[in-house]
C-alpha positions in Angstrom: 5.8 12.3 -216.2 4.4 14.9 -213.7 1.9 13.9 -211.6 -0.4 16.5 -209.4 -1.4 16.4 -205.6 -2.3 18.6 -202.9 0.0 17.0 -200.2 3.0 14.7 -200.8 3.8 12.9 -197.8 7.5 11.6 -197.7 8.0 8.9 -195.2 5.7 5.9 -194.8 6.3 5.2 -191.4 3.8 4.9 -188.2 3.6 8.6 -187.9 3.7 9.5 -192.4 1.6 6.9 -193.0 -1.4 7.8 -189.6 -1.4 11.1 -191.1 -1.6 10.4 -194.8 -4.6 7.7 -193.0 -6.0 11.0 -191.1 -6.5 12.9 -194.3 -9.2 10.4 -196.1 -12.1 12.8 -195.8 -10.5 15.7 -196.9 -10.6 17.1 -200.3 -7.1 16.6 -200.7 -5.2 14.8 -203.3 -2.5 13.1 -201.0 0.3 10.7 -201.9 2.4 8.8 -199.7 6.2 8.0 -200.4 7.9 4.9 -199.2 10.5 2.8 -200.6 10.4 -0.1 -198.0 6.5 -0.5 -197.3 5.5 -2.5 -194.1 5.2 -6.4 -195.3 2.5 -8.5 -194.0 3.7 -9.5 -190.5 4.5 -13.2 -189.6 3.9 -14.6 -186.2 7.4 -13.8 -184.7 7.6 -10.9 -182.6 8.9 -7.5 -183.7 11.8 -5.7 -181.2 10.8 -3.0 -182.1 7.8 -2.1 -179.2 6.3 1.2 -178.7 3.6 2.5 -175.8 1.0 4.3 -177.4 -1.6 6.8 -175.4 -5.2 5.9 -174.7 -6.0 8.9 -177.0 -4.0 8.4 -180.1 -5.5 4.6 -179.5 -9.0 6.1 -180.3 -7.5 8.3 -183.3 -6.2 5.4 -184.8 -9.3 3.1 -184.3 -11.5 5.9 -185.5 -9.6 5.9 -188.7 -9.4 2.1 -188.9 -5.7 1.4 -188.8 -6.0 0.4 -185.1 -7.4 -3.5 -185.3 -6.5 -6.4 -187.4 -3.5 -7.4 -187.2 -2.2 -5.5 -184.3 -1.6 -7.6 -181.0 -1.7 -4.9 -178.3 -1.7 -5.1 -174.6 -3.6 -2.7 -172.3 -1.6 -1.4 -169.1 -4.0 -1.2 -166.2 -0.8 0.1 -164.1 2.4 1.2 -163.4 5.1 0.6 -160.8 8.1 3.2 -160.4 10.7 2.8 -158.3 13.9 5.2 -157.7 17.4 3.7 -156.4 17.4 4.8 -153.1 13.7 3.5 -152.2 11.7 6.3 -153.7 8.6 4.8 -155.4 5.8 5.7 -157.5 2.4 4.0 -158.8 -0.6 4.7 -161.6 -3.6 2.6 -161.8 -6.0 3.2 -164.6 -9.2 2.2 -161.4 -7.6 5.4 -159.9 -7.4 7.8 -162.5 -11.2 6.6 -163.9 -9.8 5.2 -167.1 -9.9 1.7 -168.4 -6.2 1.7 -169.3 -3.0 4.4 -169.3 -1.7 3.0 -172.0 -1.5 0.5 -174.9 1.7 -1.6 -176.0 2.1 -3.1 -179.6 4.2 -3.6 -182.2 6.0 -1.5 -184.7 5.5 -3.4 -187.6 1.7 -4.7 -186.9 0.8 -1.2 -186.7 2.5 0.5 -189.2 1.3 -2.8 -192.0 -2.4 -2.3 -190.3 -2.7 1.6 -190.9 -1.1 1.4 -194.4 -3.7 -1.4 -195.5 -6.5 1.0 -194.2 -4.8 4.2 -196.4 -5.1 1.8 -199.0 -8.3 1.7 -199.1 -8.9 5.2 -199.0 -10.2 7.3 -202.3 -7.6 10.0 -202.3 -5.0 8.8 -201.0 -2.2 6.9 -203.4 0.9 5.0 -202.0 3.6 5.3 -204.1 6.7 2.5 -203.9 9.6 4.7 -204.6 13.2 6.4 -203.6 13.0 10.2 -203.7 15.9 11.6 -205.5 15.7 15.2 -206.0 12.8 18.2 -204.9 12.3 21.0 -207.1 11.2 23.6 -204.6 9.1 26.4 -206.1 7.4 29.4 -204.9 4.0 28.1 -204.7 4.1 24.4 -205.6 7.3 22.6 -205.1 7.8 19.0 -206.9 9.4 15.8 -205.8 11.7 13.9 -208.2 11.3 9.9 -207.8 14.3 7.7 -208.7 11.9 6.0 -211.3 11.6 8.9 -213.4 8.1 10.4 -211.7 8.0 13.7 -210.8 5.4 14.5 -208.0 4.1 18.2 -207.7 2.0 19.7 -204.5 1.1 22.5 -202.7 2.4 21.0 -199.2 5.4 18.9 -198.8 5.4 16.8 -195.2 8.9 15.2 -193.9 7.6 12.4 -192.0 10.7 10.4 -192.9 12.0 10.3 -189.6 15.4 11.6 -187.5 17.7 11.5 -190.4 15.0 12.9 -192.7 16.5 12.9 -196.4 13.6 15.7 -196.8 14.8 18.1 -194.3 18.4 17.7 -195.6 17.1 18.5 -198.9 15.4 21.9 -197.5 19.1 22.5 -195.4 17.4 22.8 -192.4 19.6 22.6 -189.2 18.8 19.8 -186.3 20.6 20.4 -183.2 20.9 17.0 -181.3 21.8 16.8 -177.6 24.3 13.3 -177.1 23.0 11.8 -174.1 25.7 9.4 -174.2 23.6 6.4 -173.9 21.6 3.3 -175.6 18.8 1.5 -175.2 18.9 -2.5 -175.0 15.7 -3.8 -176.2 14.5 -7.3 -176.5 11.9 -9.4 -175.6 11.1 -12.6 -173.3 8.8 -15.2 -172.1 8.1 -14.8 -168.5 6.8 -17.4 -165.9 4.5 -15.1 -163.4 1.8 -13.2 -164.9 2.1 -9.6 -165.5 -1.6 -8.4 -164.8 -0.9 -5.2 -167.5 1.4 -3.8 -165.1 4.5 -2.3 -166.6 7.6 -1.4 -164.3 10.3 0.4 -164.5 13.5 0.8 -162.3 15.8 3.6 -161.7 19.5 2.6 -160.9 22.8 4.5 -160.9 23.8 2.4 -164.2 20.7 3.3 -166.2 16.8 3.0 -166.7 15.3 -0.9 -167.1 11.5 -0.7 -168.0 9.0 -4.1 -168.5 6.3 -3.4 -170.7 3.5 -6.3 -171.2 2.9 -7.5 -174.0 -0.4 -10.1 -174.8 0.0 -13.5 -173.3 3.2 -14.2 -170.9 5.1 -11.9 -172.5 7.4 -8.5 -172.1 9.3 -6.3 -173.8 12.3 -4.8 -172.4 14.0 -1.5 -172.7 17.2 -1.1 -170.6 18.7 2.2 -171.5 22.8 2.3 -170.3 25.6 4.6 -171.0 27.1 3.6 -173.9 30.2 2.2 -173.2 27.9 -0.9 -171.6 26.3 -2.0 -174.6 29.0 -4.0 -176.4 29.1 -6.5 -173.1 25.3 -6.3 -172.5 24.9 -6.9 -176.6 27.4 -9.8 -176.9 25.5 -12.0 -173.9 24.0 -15.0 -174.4 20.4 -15.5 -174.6 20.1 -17.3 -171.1 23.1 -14.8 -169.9 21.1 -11.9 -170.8 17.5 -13.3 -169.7 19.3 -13.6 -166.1 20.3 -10.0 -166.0 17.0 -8.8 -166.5 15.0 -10.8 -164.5 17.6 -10.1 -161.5 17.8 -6.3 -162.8 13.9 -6.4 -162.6 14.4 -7.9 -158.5 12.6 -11.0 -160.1 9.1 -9.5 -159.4 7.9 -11.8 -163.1 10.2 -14.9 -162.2 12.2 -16.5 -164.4 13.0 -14.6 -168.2 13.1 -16.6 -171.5 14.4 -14.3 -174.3 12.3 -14.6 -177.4 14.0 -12.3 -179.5 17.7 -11.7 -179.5 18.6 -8.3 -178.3 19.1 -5.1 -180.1 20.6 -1.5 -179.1 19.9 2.1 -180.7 21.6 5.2 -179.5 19.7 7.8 -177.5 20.2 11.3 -178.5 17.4 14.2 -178.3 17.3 16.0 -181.3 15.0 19.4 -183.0 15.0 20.7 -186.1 15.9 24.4 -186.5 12.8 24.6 -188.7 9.4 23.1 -188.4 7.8 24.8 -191.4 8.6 27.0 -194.3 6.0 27.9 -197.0 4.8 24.3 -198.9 6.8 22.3 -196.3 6.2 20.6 -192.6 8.3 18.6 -190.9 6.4 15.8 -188.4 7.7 13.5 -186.0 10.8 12.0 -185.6 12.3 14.8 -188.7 11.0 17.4 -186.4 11.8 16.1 -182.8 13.0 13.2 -180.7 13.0 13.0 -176.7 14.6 10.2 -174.6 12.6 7.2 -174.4 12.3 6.8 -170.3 8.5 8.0 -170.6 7.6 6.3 -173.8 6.1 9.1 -174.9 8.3 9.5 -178.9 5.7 7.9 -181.0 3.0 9.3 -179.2 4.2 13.0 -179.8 4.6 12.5 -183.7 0.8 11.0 -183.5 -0.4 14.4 -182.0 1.7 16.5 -184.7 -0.3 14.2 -186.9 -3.5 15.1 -185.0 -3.4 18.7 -184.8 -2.4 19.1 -188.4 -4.7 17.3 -190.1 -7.1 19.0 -187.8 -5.9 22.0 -189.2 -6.3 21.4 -192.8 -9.5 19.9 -192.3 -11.4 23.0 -193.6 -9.6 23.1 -196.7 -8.1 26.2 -198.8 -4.1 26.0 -199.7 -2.5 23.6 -197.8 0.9 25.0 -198.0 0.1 28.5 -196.5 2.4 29.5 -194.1 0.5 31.2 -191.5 -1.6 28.0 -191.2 1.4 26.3 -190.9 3.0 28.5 -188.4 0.2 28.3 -186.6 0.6 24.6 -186.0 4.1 24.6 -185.2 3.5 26.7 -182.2 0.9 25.1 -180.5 2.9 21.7 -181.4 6.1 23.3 -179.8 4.9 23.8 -176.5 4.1 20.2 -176.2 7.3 18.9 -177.1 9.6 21.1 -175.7 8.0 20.4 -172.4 8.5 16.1 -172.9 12.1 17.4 -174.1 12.8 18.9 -171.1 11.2 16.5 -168.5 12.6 13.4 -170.1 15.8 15.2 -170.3 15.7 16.4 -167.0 14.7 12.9 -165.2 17.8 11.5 -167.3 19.9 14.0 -165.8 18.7 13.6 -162.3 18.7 10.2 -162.0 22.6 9.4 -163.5 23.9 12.1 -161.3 26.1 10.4 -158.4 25.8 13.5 -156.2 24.5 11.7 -152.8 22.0 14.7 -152.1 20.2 14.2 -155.0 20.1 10.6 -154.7 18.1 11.7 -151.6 16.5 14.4 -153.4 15.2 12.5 -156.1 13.8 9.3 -154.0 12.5 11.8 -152.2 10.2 13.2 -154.5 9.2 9.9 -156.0 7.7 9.3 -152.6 5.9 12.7 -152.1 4.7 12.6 -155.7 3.0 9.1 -154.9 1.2 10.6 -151.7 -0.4 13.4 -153.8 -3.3 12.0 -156.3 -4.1 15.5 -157.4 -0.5 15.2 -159.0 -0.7 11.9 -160.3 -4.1 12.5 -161.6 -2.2 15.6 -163.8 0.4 13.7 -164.9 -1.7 10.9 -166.1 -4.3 13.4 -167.7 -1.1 14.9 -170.1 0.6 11.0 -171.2 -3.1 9.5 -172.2 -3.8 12.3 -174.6 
């Protein structure tokens, strides 16, 4: 059984899914393809926390998938310190903003944008395994494990870093090892945390509080990797105690509310973004280290900008438009690559002068608001 659309979208994650959501008032026949969709969320709390930029905020509440059920938390500021007494601040009264960034869950979101591309006219979601493509000249077709066979003009890889698509097209991704893991988890806390999230700089890694609604943070402690086996086997109350004295105890006492969890850190870009009938998006495309918070948020603008792009309609495959949208999508990334990268390498470096240097330049970056006010206009986009 063949089926026809304009755009088959493989991947039903936050970033597949928002652009399958961002394509409702196109003329485009789109299906979306996802073997595991999001189940309605319980009350427990998700691990799994991401920041998410002022401006992909109003994207996704002008399409709708940004409300019920998502429990998000506004941060009004930040606090930055280096580990030699360099220290930098935000505040959203500062920068004429009402927040720099929202917090919420993985799985709220990604269950309250796939109920609103439910509900859209041409858009189908499709509960499948892809098995096979059958790539063509002009229309290629995807091959479900149920028999279906899905033909379309564009194919999207939106099925994140080990994207099955991308292997199927035997394009290349280069990944740079940084040797390191992130510890997540998240606690109870017993002084308020105002929406300020905080993060601390230390010769054994990165340790960053995000708020979360109520008395509540997230944690993301990113380590060299031979730490995470002993910070993964501690006990709940073990593990709540290094964080809180990691954190210098500025939120008290630390309850952990879900047990925690670690996930290597490695950046990683595909060789190829496009090729004629095909797109790569996201986290198939492009990862970067998560000491800005800023993954999710750059597979939300790919999302953006393309479906900005094929917003006035015509062929959606063609190549030049696609081109066209990797290079004004490459910029962007390569330049979060590169400064998350960079920061990561500055700050893990023993050297003693550029413990000096870096502190340094924490505190003269803090005394400039011209340069905060820049690097706040770039992360709320």
């Amino acid at each position: 059984m063949v089926e026809r659309f304009d755009i088959v979208i493989v991947g039903g994650g936050l970033t597949g899914t928002a652009f399958a959501l961002a394509l409702k008032n196109t003329s485009y026949r789109v299906a979306l393809v996802e073997p595991r969709p999001p189940q309605a969320p319980t009350d427990d709390w998700d691990s799994r926390i991401y920041a998410y930029s002022p401006g992909n905020v109003d994207w996704l509440r002008d399409l709708g998938g940004w409300g019920d059920p998502v429990r998000a938390q506004a941060i009004h500021g930040m606090r930055i310190f280096g580990d030699g007494g360099g220290k930098l601040t935000f505040d959203a009264l500062e920068t004429g903003l009402p927040e720099l960034a929202w917090i919420a869950e993985n799985g709220r979101l990604q269950y309250a944008i796939w109920q609103a591309a439910g509900q859209a006219a041409n858009l189908t979601l499709i509960d499948a395994t892809p098995e096979a493509v059958a790539w063509g000249e002009s229309r290629h077709s995807l091959v479900l494990a149920d028999g279906r066979s899905l033909e379309c003009d564009l194919l999207v890889g939106a099925d994140g870093a080990s994207s099955w698509l991308r292997d199927q097209a035997g394009i290349g991704f280069t990944v740079k090892d940084q040797h390191q893991a992130g510890v997540v988890a998240n606690f109870e806390i017993e002084k308020p945390h105002r929406g300020i999230a905080w993060q601390w700089f230390s010769e054994d890694g990165v340790l960053a509080y995000l708020p979360l609604p109520g008395r509540r943070i997230s944690i993301v402690w990113s380590t060299h990797e031979d730490a995470v086996p002993e910070r993964m086997a501690r006990s709940a109350e073990a593990f709540a105690a290094d964080v809180a004295e990691a954190g210098h105890h500025v939120l008290g006492d630390l309850r952990r509310v879900t047990p925690q969890a670690a996930f290597p850190l490695k950046i990683r870009r595909a060789e190829e973004w496009v090729r004629p009938g095909l797109v790569l998006i996201g986290d198939a495309a492009h990862t970067v280290h998560p000491l800005a918070g800023q993954g999710v948020n750059l597979g939300f603008r790919d999302c953006r900008l393309l479906a900005e792009m094929l917003a006035s309609g015509g062929n959606p495959g063609d190549i030049g438009r696609l081109q066209a949208y990797a290079v004004r999508r490459m910029e962007d990334v390569a330049s979060m690559q590169f400064t998350t990268g960079g920061l990561k390498s500055l700050f893990t470096n023993p050297d003693p002068a550029l413990r000096v240097l870096r502190n340094t330049g924490l505190g003269l970056t803090n005394g400039q608001d011209w340069l905060k006010q820049a690097l706040m206009r770039h992360a709320v986009q």
